[in-house]
C-alpha positions as CSV (number, residue, x, y, z in Angstrom):
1,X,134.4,49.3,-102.5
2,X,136.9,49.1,-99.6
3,X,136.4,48.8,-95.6
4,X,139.1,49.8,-93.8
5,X,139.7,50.1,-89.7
6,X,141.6,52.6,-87.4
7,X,144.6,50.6,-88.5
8,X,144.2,51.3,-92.0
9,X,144.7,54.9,-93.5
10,X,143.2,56.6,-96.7
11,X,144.3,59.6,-97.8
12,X,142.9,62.7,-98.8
13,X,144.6,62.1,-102.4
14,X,142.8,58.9,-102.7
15,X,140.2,59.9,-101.6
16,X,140.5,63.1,-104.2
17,X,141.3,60.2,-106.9
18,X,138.1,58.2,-106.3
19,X,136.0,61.2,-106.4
20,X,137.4,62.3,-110.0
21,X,136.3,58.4,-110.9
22,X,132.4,58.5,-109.6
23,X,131.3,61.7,-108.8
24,X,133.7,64.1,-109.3
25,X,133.9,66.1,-106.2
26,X,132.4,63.7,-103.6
27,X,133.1,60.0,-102.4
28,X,130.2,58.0,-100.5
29,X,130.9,56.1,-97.3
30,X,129.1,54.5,-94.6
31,X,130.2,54.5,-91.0
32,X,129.8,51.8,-88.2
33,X,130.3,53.7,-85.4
34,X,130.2,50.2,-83.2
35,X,133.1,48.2,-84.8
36,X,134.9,51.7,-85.6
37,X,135.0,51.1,-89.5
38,X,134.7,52.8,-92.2
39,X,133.3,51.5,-95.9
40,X,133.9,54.0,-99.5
41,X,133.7,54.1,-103.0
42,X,130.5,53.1,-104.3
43,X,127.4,54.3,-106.4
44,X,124.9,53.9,-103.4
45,X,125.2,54.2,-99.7
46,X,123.2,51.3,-99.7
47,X,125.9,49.2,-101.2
48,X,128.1,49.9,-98.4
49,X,125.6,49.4,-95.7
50,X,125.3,46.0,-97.6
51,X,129.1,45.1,-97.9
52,X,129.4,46.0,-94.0
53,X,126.3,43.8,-92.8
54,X,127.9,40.8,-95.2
55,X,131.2,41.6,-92.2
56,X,129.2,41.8,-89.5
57,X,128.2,44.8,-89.3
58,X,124.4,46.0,-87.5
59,X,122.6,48.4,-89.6
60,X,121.3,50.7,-86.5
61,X,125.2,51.6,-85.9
62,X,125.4,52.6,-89.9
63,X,125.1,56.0,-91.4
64,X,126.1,57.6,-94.2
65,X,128.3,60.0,-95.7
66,X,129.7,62.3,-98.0
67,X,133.2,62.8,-97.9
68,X,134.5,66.2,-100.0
69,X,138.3,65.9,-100.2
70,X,138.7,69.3,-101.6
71,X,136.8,70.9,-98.9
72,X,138.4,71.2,-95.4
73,X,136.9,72.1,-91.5
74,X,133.1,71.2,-91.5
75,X,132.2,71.1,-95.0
76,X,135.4,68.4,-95.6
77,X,132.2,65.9,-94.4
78,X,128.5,65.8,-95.4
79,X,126.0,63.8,-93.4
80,X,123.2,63.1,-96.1
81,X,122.3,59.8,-96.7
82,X,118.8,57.9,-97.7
83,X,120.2,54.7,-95.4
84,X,120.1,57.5,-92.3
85,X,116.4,57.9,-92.4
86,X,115.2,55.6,-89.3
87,X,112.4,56.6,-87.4
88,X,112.7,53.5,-84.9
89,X,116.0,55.6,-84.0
90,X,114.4,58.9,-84.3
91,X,116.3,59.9,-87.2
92,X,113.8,61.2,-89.5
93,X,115.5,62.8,-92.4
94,X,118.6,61.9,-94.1
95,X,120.4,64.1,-91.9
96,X,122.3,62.5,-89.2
97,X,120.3,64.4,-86.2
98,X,122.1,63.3,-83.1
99,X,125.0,65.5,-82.4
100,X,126.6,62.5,-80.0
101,X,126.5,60.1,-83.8
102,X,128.3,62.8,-85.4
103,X,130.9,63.2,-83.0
104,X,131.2,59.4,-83.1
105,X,131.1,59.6,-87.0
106,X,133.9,62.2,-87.4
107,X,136.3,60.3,-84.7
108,X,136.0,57.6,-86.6
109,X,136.7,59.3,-89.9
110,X,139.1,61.4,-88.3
111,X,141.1,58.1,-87.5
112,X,140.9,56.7,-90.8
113,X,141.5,59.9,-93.3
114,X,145.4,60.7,-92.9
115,X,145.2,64.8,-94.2
């Protein structure tokens, strides 16, 4: 598991290498789209959302994510996660609903992921 900031880059090759280690074709993330950060590699969403609320982190500014590094355009990123479903923030599936979170999402992912 790695966090990494709008300093930091990944690439899409890494990202294609720690796909081919988990899942094979996908690599989970979670997002904070308050700090601007940006946790992968892991088993379970939830074990990013922990690493990122052990740094500070909030978990109502967490979603997560399924990044598809041999995809491009829309498909490249896939908001399905269980830690999105939250009610209190009328987010009731594991969707990410709101379109102004998504936007906030892919900046942020956009920033980090060098292509």
């Amino acid at each position: 598991m790695e966090i990494l900031n709008s300093s930091q880059k990944i690439t899409v090759s890494e990202l294609k290498e720690m796909a081919n280690n988990m899942f094979g074709n996908f690599v989970k993330a979670v997002v904070d789209i308050e700090l601007g950060i940006m946790a992968v590699d892991a088993e379970l969403h939830a074990d990013l959302e922990a690493l990122l609320l052990e740094n500070g982190s909030k978990q109502e500014n967490l979603w997560g994510i399924n990044l598809y590094p041999e995809l491009s355009g829309t498909d490249f990123v896939e908001f399905d996660s269980m830690i999105n479903i939250r009610p209190s923030q009328n987010n009731r599936s594991r969707d990410v609903e709101d379109p102004k979170v998504r936007e906030e999402i892919l900046a942020i992912a956009n920033k980090i992921i060098s292509k």
